[in-house]
C-alpha positions in Angstrom: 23.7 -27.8 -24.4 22.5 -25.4 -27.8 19.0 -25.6 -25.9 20.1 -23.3 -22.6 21.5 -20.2 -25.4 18.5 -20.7 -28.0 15.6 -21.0 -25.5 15.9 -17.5 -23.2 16.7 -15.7 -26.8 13.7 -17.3 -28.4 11.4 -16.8 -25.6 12.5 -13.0 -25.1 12.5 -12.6 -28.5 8.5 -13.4 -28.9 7.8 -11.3 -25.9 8.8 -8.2 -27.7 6.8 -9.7 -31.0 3.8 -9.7 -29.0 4.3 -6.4 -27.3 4.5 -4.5 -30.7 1.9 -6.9 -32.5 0.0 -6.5 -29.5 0.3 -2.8 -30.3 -0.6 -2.9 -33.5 -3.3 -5.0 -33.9 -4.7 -5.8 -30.3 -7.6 -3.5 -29.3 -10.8 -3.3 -26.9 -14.2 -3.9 -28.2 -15.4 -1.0 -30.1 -18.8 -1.3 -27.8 -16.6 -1.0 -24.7 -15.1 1.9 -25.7 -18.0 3.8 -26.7 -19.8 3.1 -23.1 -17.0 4.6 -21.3 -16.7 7.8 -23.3 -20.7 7.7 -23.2 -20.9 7.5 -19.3 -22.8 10.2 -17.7 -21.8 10.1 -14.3 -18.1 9.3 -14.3 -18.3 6.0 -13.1 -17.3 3.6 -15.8 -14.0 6.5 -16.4 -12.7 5.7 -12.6 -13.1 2.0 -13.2 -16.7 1.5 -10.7 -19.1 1.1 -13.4 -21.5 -2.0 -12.9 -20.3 -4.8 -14.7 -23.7 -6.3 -14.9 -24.8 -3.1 -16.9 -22.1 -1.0 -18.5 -20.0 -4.5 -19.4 -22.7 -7.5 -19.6 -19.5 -10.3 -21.1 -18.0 -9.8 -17.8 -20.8 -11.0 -16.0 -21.7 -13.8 -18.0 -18.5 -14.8 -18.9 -16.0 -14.4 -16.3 -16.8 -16.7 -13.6 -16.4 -19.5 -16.7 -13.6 -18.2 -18.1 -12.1 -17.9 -14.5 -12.7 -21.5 -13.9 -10.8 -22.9 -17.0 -8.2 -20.5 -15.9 -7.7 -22.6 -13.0 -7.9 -26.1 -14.9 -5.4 -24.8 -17.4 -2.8 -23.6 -14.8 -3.7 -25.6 -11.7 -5.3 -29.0 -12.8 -3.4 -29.9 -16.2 0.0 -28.7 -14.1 -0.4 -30.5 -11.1 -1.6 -33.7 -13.0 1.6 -33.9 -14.6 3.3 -33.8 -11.5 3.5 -38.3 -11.0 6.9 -38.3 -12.2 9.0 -38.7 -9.8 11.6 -37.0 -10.7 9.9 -34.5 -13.2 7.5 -32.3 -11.0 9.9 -28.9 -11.4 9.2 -29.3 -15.1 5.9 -30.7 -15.0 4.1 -27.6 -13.1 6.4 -25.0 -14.1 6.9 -25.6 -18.7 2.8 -26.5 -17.8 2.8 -22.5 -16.6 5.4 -21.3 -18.6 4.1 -22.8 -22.0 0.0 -21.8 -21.2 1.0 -18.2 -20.8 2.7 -18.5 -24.7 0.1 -19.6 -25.9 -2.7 -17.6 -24.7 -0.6 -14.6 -26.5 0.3 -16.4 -29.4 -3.5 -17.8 -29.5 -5.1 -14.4 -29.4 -2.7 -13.0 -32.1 -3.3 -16.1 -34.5 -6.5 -16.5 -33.8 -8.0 -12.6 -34.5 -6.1 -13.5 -37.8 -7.6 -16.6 -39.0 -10.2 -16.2 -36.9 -12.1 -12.8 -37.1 -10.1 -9.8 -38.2 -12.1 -7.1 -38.7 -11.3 -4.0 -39.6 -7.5 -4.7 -39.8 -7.7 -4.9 -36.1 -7.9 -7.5 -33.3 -10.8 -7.0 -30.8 -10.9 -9.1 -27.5 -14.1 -10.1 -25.9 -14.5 -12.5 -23.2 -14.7 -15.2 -25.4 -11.7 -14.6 -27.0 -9.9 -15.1 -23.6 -11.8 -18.3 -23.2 -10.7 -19.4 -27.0 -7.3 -18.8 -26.2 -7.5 -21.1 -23.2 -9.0 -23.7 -25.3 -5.4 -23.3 -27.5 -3.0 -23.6 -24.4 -5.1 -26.3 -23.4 -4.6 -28.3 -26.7 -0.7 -27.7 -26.5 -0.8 -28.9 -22.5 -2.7 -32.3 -24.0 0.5 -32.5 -26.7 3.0 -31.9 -24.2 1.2 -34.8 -22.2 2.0 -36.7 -24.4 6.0 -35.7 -24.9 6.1 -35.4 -20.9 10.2 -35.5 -20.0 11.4 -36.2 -23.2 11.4 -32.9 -24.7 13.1 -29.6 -23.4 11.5 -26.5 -23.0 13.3 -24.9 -26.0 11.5 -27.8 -28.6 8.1 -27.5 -26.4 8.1 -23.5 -27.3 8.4 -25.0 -30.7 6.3 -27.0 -30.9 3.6 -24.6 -29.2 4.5 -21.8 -31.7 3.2 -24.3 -34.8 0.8 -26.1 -32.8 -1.5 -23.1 -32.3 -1.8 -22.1 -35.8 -2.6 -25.6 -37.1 -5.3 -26.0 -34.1 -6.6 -22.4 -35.3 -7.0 -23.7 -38.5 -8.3 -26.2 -38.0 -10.9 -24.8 -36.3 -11.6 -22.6 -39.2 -12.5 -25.3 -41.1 -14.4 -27.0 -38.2 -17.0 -23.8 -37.2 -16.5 -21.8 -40.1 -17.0 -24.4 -43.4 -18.0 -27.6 -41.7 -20.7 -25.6 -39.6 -20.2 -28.5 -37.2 -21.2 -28.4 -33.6 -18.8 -29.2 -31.0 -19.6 -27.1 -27.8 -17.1 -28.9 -25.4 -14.4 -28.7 -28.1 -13.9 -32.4 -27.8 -13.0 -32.8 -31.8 -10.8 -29.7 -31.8 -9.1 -29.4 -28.4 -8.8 -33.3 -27.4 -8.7 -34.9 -30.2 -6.6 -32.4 -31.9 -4.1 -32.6 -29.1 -3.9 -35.8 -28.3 -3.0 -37.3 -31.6 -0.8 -34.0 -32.4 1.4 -34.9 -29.4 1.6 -38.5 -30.2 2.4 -38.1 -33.6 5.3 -36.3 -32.6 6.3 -38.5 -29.9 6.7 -41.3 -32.5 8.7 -38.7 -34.7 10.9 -38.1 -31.5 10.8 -41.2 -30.2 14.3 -42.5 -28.3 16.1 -45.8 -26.9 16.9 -43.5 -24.0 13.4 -44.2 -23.1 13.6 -47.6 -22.6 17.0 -46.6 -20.7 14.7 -44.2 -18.3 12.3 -46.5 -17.0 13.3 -46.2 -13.5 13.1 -42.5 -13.5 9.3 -42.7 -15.2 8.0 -44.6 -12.6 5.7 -42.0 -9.1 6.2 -41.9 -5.4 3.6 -41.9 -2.9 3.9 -38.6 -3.0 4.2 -36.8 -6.6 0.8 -39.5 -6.8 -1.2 -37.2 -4.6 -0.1 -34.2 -6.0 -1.2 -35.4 -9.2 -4.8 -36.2 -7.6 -5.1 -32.7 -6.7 -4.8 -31.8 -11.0 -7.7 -34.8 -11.1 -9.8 -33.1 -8.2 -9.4 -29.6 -9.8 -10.4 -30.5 -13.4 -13.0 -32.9 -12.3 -14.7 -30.1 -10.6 -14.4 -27.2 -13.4 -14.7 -29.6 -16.4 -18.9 -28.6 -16.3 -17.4 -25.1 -17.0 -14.9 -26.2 -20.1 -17.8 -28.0 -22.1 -20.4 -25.1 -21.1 -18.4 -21.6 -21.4 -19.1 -20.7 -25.0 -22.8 -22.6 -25.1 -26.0 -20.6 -25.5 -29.2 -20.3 -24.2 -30.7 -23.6 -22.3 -27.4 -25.6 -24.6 -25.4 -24.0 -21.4 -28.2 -25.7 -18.7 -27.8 -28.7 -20.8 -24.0 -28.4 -21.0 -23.4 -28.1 -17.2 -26.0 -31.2 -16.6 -24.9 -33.5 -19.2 -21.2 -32.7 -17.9 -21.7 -32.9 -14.5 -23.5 -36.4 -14.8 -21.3 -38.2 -17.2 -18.1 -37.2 -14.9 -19.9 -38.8 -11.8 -20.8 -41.8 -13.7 -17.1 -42.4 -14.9 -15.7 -41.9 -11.8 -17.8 -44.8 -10.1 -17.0 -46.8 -13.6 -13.5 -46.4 -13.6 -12.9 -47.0 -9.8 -14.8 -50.8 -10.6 -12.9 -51.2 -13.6 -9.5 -50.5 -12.3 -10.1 -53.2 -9.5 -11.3 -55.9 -12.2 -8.5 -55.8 -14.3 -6.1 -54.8 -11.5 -7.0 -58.3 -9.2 -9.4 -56.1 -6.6 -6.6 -53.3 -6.3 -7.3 -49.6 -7.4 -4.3 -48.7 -9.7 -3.9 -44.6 -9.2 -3.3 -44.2 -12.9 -6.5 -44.9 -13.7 -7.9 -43.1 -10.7 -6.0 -39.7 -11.5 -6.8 -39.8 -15.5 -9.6 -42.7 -16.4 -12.2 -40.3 -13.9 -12.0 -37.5 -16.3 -12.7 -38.7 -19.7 -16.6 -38.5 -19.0 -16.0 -34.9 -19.4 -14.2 -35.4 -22.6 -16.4 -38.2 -24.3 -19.4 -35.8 -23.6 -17.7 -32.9 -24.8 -19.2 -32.1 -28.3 -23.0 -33.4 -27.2 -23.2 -31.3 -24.2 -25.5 -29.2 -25.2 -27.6 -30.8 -27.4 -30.9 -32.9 -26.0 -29.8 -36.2 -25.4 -31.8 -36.7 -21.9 -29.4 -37.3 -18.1 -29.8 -41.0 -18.5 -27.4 -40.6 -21.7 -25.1 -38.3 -20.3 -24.6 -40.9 -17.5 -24.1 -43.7 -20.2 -21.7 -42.1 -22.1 -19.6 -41.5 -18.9 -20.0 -45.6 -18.3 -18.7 -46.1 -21.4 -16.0 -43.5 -21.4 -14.8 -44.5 -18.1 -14.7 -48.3 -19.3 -12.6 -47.1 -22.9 -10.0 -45.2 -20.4 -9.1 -48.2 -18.1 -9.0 -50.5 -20.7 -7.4 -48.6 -22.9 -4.5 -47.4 -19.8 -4.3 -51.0 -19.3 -4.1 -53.1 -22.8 -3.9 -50.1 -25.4 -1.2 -47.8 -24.1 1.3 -51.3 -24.0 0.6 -51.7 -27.6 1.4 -48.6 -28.6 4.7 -48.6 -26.5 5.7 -51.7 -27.8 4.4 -52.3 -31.3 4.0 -49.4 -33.1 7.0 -47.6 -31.1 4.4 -45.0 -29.8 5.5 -43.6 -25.7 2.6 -41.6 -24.2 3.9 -40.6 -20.9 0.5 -39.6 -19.6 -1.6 -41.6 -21.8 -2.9 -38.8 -23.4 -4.3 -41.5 -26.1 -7.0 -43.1 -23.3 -7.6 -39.5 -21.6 -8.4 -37.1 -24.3 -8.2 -39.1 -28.0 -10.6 -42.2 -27.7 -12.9 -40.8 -25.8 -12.5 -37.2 -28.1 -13.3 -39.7 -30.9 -16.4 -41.5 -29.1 -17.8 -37.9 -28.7 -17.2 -37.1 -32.0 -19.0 -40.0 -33.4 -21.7 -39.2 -30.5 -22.1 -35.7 -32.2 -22.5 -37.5 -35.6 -25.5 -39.6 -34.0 -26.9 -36.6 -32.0 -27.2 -34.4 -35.5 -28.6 -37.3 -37.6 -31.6 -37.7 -35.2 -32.3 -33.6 -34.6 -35.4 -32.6 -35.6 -37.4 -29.7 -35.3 -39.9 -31.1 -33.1 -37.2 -31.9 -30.9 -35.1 -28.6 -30.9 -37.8 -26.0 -31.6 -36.5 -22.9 -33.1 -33.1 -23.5 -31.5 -32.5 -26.1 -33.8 -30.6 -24.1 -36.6 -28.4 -22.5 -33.4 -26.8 -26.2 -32.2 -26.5 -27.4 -36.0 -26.2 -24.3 -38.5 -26.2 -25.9 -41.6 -29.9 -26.9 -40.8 -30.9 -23.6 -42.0 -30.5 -24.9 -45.8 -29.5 -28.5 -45.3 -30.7 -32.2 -44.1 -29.6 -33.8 -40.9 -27.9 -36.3 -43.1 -26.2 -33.2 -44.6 -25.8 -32.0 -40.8 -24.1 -35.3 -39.7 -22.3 -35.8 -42.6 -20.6 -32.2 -41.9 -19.5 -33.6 -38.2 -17.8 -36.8 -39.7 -16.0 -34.2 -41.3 -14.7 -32.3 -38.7 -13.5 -35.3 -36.9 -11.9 -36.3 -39.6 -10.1 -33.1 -40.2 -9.5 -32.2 -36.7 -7.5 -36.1 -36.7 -5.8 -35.5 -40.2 -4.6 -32.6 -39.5 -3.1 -33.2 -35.9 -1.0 -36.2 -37.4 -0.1 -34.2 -40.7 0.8 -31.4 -38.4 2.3 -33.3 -35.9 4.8 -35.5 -38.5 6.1 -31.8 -40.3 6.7 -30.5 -36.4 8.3 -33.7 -35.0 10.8 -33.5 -37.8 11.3 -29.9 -37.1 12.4 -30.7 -33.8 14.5 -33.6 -34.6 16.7 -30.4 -35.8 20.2 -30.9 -33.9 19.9 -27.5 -33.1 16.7 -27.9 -30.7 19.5 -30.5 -28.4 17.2 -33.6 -28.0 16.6 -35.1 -25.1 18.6 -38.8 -24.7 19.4 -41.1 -22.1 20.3 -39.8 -18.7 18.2 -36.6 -19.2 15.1 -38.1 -19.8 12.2 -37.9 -17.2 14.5 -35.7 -14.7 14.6 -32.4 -13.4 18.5 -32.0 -12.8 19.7 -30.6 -15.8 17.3 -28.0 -16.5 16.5 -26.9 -12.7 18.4 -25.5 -9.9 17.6 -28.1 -7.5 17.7 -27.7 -3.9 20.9 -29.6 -1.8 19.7 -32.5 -0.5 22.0 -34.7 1.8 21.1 -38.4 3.0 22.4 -38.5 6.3 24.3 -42.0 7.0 24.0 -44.0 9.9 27.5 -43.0 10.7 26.8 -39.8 10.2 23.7 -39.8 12.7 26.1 -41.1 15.3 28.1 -38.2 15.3 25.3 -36.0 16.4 25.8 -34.6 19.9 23.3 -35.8 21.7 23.2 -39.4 20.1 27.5 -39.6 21.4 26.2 -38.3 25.2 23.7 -41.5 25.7 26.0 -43.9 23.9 28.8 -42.3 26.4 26.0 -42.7 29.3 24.9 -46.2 28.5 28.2 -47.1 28.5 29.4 -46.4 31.8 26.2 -47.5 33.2 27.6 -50.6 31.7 30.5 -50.8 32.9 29.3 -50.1 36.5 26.6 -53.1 36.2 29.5 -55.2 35.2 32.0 -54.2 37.9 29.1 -54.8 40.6 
C-alpha cells in the first residue's frame, strides 16, 4: 500500500517544517517578555510569578481554552468511536490529526491572520483559534469517517486549515460579521467541507461495508462518553473568545439551549422511532443546541430564546438523522458516516440565519454602548448593512467549504494517496496492530482440565448408578 511509505515521510517531514518555521517566525508576546526582564523580585525569572498579575491571559483564558482542549481530544475522539470495528482509528487519527493542526493552524493563521512585525506572537487566544481549526478538520473527517486513510486525512488537513483561515479573514476581517460560537466558520465550514469531499471520494465499497458500519453495545457507550464530554464544555466553545457581559450571555444562552435539545431530541427520537430511543440521535441530535446557538450566544436575545432555539435545533437533528441523511446516501450519492450534515451544518446554518435576525433588530437602546463591539460595522453602517454583512459570511463560509472541498477531494483521488475500497473500509486491521484474539470453540472448552475431570467424574458415577 503507497499510503504506509508516503504517510510516516510526510508526517516527519512537517514536523521539522514546523520546528524551523516555528523558529523563525513563532515568538512570545512582546508584553510577556518585557514583564519578565522587568520583574523586581525574581519571581516571574524562576517561573512563580502570579498569573493573575504578571500574566492576566492566563487567568482569564486558560480554564476555557483548557476545556475545548478536552472536547477537541476527548469528546470529538471518543464520539467517533460507534464503529464497530473502527475505534483504533477513530480516537487515535482524532489525536493524531488535532495535534497537526494546532501547529499548522498557528503557522497559517499568524500569516493570514495577524503578522506583525514579520513575526508570529501567541497569546491565549491564539491557542484557542487554533483549536477552533482542528476542530473544523475533526467535523470533516466526521464526515469521511473509515473511508479515508491517514495519509489523505493529513491531506486533507494541510489544505483544509488554510481555506478555513481564509475564510475567516473574510468573515471577521471584511465582513465585520459576528459569530462568537464560530457556528458559520467552524461548523458550517466543516461540515459541508467534509461532505463535499466525501461525494468526491465517494466508493461502491461502501455499499460493500455495510456490515462493518454498523455499533455494538459497546463502542455505543463509548461514544456517549464523546456526547457527555462535549455537552458539558460546549458553554466554554461558544463563550471563550466573547467579551464583557457577551461571555455571561454566551455561557447562559449555551447552557440553556443544550438542555432544551436534549429533552427535545430524547421525545423526538421515540416519535419517529415507534416509542424506542435510537442512540444515534441520543449521542449526536443532543448537541446541536450548542451549534444552532453558536453565532447568537452573545448577543441579547433573552433565556426563553436560547431554549427555543435548542427545541428547534434538537427537532432539525432527529429529523434530519432520520429522513435527510437517507436522501443524501441514496440520491445525491452523498455518505456521512457521522451525520456531520444534521450535527454541525443545518443547525450551523439555522444559527447563521439566527445571527442575520439578531443584527437586523440591534439597536442602540438595546445594546448600549456595546453595541458597535457584537456588530462592528455599526460604527459607520445600518443594521440592514449589519445583517446584510452576516448573509455574507454564511454564504462565504458555505461557498468556500464546497469550492474547497471539490479542488481537495480530487486531490485525493490522486492514486498515489492509495484509496480506500472494499474490504478496508470502516475497519481497523489494516492500518493497526491489533491485539490476538482467539474464539474459544466448544470443543476447545472441553479440553480444559478441569471441564475433562467432572465429565470423567460424572461418568463413573454413572456407571455405578447403572450397575446398582
Amino acid at each position: 500500500m503507497v499510503w504506509t511509505q508516503g504517510f510516516p515521510i510526510l508526517a516527519i517531514v512537517f514536523q521539522c517544517f514546523f520546528i524551523i518555521l516555528f523558529g523563525v517566525f513563532v515568538k512570545y508576546p512582546q508584553d510577556d517578555v518585557e514583564t519578565h526582564e522587568n520583574a523586581t523580585d525574581g519571581s516571574a525569572a524562576e517561573g512563580h510569578a502570579d498569573p493573575t498579575k504578571d500574566d492576566p491571559e492566563v487567568a482569564k483564558y486558560y480554564p476555557f481554552f483548557q476545556d475545548i482542549h478536552v472536547m477537541m481530544f476527548i469528546g470529538f475522539g471518543f464520539l467517533m468511536t460507534f464503529l464497530k470495528r473502527y475505534g483504533y482509528s477513530s480516537i487515535g487519527l482524532n489525536m493524531f490529526i488535532a495535534a497537526f493542526v494546532i501547529q499548522w493552524a498557528t503557522l497559517t493563521g499568524g500569516w493570514i491572520l495577524h503578522f506583525k512585525n514579520n513575526a508570529i506572537y501567541v497569546h491565549m487566544t491564539d491557542l484557542i483559534g487554533a483549536e477552533f481549526a482542528a476542530a473544523t478538520v475533526l467535523i470533516s473527517f466526521g464526515a469521511l469517517l473509515g473511508k479515508i486513510n491517514a495519509l489523505q486525512l493529513l491531506i486533507m488537513a494541510i489544505f483544509e486549515v488554510v481555506l478555513f483561515q481564509a475564510n475567516e479573514y473574510i468573515v471577521f476581517k471584511l465582513c465585520k460579521a459576528s459569530d462568537v460560537g464560530d457556528s458559520m466558520v467552524v461548523h458550517a465550514f466543516g461540515a459541508y467541507f467534509g461532505l463535499t469531499v466525501a461525494r468526491i471520494l465517494r466508493s461502491t465499497g461502501v455499499k460493500k461495508a455495510e456490515e462493518k458500519e454498523a455499533s455494538v453495545y459497546h463502542s455505543d457507550l463509548f461514544a456517549m462518553i464523546g456526547t457527555i464530554f462535549l455537552w458539558l464544555f460546549w458553554p466554554s466553545f461558544n463563550s471563550a473568545t466573547a467579551v464583557g457581559q457577551g461571555q455571561f450571555r454566551a455561557v447562559i444562552n449555551t447552557y440553556y439551549s443544550l438542555a432544551a435539545c436534549v429533552v427535545i431530541s430524547f421525545a423526538v427520537s421515540a416519535l419517529v422511532e415507534k416509542n424506542k430511543f435510537n442512540m444515534v440521535h441520543v449521542q449526536n441530535a443532543t448537541l446541536a443546541g450548542g451549534v444552532a446557538i453558536g453565532t447568537m450566544a452573545d448577543m441579547i436575545i433573552e433565556p426563553w430564546a436560547a431554549l427555543l432555539v435548542g427545541t428547534l435545533a434538537g427537532i432539525l437533528s432527529v429529523i434530519g438523522y432520520r429522513y435527510v441523511t437517507p436522501f443524501l446516501t441514496n440520491r445525491l450519492g452523498i455518505h456521512d458516516t457521522c451525520g456531520v450534515h444534521n450535527l454541525h451544518g443545518m443547525p450551523a446554518i439555522m444559527s447563521g440565519i439566527g445571527g442575520i435576525i439578531c443584527a437586523a433588530v440591534a439597536t442602540p437602546s438595546r445594546y448600549g454602548s456595546s453595541l458597535t463591539v457584537h456588530f462592528p460595522n455599526r460604527e459607520d453602517k445600518t443594521a440592514g448593512e449589519q445583517a446584510a454583512f452576516q448573509a455574507a459570511a454564511l454564504v462565504s463560509s458555505i461557498v468556500i467549504a464546497i469550492v474547497g472541498g471539490i479542488v481537495t477531494g480530487f486531490f485525493l483521488c490522486i492514486p498515489a494517496f492509495d484509496r480506500l475500497r472494499d474490504e478496508r473500509i470502516f475497519d481497523d486491521s489494516p492500518y493497526w496492530i491489533l491485539p490476538e484474539t482467539k474464539e474459544v470453540s466448544h470443543h476447545e472448552k472441553n479440553e480444559n482440565p478441569e471441564t475433562v475431570c467432572l465429565q470423567m467424574r460424572l461418568s463413573e458415577t454413572k456407571e455405578k448408578q447403572a450397575s446398582d
